[in-house]
N, C-alpha and C positions, 0 to 999 in steps of 0.2 A: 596268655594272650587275652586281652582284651575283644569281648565276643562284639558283633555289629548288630544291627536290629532290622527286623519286619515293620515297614510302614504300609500300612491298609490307605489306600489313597482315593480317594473319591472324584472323578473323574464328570465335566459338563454332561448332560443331559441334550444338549443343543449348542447351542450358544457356549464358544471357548470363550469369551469373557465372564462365566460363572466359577472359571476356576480359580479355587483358591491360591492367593498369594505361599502357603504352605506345600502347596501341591506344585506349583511350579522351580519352588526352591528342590524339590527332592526330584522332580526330572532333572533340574539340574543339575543334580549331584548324588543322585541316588548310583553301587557301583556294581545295579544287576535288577533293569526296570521286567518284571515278568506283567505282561500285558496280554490280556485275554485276545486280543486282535495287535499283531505287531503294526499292521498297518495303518488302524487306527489310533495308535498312540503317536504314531510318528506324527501323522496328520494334525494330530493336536498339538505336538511341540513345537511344528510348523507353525500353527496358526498363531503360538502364545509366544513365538520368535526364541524359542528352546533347542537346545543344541546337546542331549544327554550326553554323557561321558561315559556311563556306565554300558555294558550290553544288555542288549536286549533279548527277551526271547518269550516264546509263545507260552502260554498255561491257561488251557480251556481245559472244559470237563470233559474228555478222553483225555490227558496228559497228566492232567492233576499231578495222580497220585505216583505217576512217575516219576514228576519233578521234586514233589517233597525232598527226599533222603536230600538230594544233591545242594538242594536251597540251605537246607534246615544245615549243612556242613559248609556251605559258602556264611551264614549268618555265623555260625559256633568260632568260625579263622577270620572274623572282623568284616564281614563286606554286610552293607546296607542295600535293604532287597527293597524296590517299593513295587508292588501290588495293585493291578490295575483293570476293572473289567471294560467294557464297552462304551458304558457311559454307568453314573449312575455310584454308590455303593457297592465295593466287591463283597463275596458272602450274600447278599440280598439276593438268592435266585443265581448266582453267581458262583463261579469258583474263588477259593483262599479259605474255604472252612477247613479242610485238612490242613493244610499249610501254618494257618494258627494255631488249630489244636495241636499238631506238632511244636512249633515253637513253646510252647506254653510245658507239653511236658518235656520237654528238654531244658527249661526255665529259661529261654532265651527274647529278650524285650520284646515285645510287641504295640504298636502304637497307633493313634488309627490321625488321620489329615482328613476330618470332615469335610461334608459338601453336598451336590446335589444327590437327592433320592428320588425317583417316579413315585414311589410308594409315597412317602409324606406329602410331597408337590403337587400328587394328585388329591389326596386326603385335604390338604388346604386348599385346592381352590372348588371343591365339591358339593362346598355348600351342606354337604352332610355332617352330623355328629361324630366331633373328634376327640372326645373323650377318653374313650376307650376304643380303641380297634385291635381288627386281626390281618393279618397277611397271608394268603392264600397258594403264594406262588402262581402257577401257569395252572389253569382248569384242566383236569384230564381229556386228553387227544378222543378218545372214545363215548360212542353217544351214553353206554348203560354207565360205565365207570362214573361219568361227568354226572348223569342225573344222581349215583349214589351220593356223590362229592355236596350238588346242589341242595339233597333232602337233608340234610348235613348240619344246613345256613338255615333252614324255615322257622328253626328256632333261637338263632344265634342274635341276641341281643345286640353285639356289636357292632357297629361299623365294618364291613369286609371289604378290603383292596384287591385285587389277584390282577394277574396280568391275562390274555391272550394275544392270538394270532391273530392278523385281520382276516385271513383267510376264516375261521372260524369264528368270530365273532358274532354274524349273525344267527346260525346254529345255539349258538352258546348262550342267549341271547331268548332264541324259541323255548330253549330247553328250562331255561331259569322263569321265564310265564309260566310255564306245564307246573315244575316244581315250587314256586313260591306265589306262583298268583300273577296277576296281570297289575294288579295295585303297586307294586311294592316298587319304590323309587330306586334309584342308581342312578350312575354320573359315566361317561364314555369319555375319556381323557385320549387323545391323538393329537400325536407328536408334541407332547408335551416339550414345553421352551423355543419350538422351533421354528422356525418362519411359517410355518401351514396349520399350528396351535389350533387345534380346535376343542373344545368342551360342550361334550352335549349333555342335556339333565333332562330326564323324565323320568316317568313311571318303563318299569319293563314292557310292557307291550309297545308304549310309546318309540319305546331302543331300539326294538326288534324290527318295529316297522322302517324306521330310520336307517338300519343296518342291512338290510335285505336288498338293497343292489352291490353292495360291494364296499367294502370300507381298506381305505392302503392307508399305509404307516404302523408306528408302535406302540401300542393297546394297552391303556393301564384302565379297569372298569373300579369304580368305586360301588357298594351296594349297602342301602340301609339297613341296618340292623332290625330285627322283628320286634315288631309293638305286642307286648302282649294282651290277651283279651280279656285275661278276666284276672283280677284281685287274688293275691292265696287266702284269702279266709273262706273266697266264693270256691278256689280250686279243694278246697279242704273240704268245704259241705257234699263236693261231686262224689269226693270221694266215700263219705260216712252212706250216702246215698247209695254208690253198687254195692258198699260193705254188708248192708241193710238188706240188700237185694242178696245174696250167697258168696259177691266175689270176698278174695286177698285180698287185704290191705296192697300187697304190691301191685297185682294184678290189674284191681280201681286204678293204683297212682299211673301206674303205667296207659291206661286207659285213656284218664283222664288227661296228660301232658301231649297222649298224641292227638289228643282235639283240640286241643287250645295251642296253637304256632305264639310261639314269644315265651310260654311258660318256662316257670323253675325246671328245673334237673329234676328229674325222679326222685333220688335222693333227698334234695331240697323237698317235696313234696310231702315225701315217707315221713321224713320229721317234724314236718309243722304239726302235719297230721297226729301223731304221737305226741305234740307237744301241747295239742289241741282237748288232747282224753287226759291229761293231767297227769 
């Protein structure tokens, strides 16, 4: 028997007219749409004038991993599953990463129907460096966890996306001043594509202040990556400096990276430094 395949299908952000001409073929004819919200995908086959064939049924994260076995054996006896969260890319903060890593060790096809992401969508209209970035998922719910999470980024070079809650937001918001500085810029993306689209950009103090009566809708925050403050050759002399003074070579580097927010990795440090004594 010829097996069927897993399509990962990317799903409007807002606007049903974002979806792709690929994505509307496979509601059409997909013969087992597993959809993080059943009610929302209907809603959207409504809006794109889709009429699925196939059944539907729910696969959020309490279900996940129940639904696998059954999926991964409807795929292996030829039926075509297409995969679908809320809006958005599924797998991105989303369920369908079990469900591929399954396919995959069972060698059964897996494909993806690009489309919209909050993550990039926000990343491109942010006005910050897109170079390189990282994805964060959702900020931890708790104030100590979040600031551990936050002291995390004071060094992180790249570009950071993560999502929150509006409820927490401006919490999140306070908390990221405390830990990174009241300087350090970010971008507040709400309801991205949708009719009430707003983008806000400032420095963190500026957000927090902004946020502090109340923020509704779907929170993607962009946040700049840390500028570092001093040169490795300048980070290197700090070090020869407490070495001079009694400390470890480790002990200096260590020292040394957590005064300077933006510097190299410890590591990175330890060897220039060694690379510096020849």
């Amino acid at each position: 028997m010829t097996p069927g395949k897993l399509l990962i299908g990317a799903t409007p952000l807002g606007q049903p007219s974002d979806a792709s001409a690929r994505l509307v073929t496979a509601l059409k004819s997909a013969d087992i749409i597993a959809a993080e919200d059943t009610r929302r995908i209907r809603s959207l086959a409504q809006a794109l004038e889709v009429t699925p064939r196939g059944r539907v049924l729910s696969f959020f994260d309490q279900n996940e991993a129940s639904r696998v076995p059954g999926l991964i054996d409807d795929i292996a006896s030829g039926a075509t599953v297409l995969v679908v969260s809320d809006a958005g890319m599924p797998l991105i903060n989303d369920p369908g990463y079990r469900l591929v890593g399954a396919c995959i060790e069972a060698g059964l096809p897996v494909s993806c129907l690009p489309g919209p992401s909050a993550v990039t969508t926000a990343l491109a209209v942010s006005g910050l460096a897109s170079d390189r970035f990282c994805f964060e998922g959702f900020s931890p719910r708790k104030h100590a966890a979040r600031m551990t999470w936050l002291r995390t980024l004071a060094t992180e070079q790249r570009t950071c996306v993560f999502f929150e809650s509006p409820r927490r937001l401006a919490e999140t918001l306070r908390d990221a001043v405390d830990a990174l500085g009241p300087a350090r810029r970010a971008v507040v993306c709400r309801e991205l594509t949708k009719t009430h689209e707003e983008i806000v950009r400032g420095t963190l103090e500026e957000l927090a202040e902004w946020a502090a009566d109340g923020v509704l809708g779907e929170i993607t925050v962009v946040l700049a990556g840390a500028t570092p403050t001093a040169d490795l050759d300048t980070l290197v002399a700090e070090v020869e400096d407490l070495v001079e003074g009694g400390a470890r070579v480790k002990d200096a580097c260590a020292e040394v990276i957590a005064a300077h927010p933006g510097a190299p990795s410890r590591r990175e440090l330890y060897d220039a430094v060694l690379r510096a004594r020849g």
